[in-house]
C-alpha positions in Angstrom: 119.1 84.3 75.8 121.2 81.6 76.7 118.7 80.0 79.2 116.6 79.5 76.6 113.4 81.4 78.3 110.5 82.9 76.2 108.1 84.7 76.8 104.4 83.2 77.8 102.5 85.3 76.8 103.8 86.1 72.5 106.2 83.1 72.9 109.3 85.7 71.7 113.0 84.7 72.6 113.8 88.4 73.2 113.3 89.1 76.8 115.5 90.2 79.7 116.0 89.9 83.2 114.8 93.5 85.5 115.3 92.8 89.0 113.3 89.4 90.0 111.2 90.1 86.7 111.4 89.0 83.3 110.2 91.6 80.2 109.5 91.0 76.6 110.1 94.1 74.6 107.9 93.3 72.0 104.2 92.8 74.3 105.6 94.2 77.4 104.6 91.5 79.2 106.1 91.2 82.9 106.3 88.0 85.1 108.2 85.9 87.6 109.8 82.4 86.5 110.1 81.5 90.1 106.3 82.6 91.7 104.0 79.7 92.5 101.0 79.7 90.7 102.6 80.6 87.2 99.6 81.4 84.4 97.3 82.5 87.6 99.6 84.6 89.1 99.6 86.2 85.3 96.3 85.9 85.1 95.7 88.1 88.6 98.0 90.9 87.7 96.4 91.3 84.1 93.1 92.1 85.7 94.3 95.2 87.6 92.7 98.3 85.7 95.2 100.0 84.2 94.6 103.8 81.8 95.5 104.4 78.2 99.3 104.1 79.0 99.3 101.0 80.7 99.8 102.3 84.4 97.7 100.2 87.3 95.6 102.4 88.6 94.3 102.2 92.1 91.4 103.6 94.4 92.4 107.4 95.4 94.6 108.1 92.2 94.4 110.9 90.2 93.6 111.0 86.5 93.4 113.2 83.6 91.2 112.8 80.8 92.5 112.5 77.4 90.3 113.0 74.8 86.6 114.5 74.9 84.0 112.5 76.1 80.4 113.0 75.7 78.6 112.4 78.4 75.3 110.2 77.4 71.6 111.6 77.7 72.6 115.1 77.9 74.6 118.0 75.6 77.5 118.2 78.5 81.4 117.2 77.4 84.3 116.1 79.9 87.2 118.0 77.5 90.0 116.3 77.6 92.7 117.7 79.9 89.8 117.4 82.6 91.8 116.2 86.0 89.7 114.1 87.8 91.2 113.5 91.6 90.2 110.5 93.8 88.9 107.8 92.0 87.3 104.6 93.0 87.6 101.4 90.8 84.3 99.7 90.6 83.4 96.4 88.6 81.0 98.2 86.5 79.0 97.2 83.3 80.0 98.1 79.7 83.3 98.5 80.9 83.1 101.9 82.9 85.1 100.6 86.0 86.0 104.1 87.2 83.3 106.0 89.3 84.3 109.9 90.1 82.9 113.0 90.4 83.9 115.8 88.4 83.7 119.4 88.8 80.5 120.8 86.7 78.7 117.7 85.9 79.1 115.7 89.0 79.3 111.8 89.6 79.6 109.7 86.5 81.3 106.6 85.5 84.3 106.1 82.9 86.1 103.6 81.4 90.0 103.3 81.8 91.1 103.2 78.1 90.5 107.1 78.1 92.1 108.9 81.1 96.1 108.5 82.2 97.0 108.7 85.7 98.1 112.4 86.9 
């Protein structure tokens, strides 16, 4: 670009202008040039949960399981394709920040990397 702007986070010279954002193409990384606070205004917005795809997620969504998941200390299985509605986002250990309940097996924790929002 002819502003000479890279990107913070990979350091690449591709990125554009979307709106008030900037984007690099190549680690999809988003961010604002002009917000106060610069790295800890980046650092806030990466610790949003966010599922397989890379959508933020947020308390109430729905999600849908992608692959099957066994669920630990018994012989049941969430199959993937399981829709799991109204979510909370806890702060949990071993990096199960989602708490639901779902239909059959009832309240259990899972992590983000494995469910996409609905």
């Amino acid at each position: 670009m002819d502003d000479g702007l890279k990107c913070p986070k990979c350091n690449s010279e591709h990125v554009y202008q979307d709106g008030m954002l900037w984007i690099c193409p190549e680690c999809a990384h988003e961010w604002n040039p002009q917000a106060e606070g610069g790295a800890g205004a980046d650092a806030a917005a990466d610790q949003g949960v966010r599922d397989a795809n890379g959508n933020t997620l947020s308390d109430g969504d729905a999600v849908t399981v992608i692959k099957d998941l066994k669920v630990k200390g018994s012989s049941l299985v969430v199959k993937g394709g399981t829709k799991v509605k109204n979510i909370r986002l806890v702060d949990g250990a071993d990096g199960h920040n989602i708490a639901c309940k779902i239909d059959g097996i009832g309240a259990m924790n899972l992590k983000s990397e494995f469910v996409k929002k609905a």
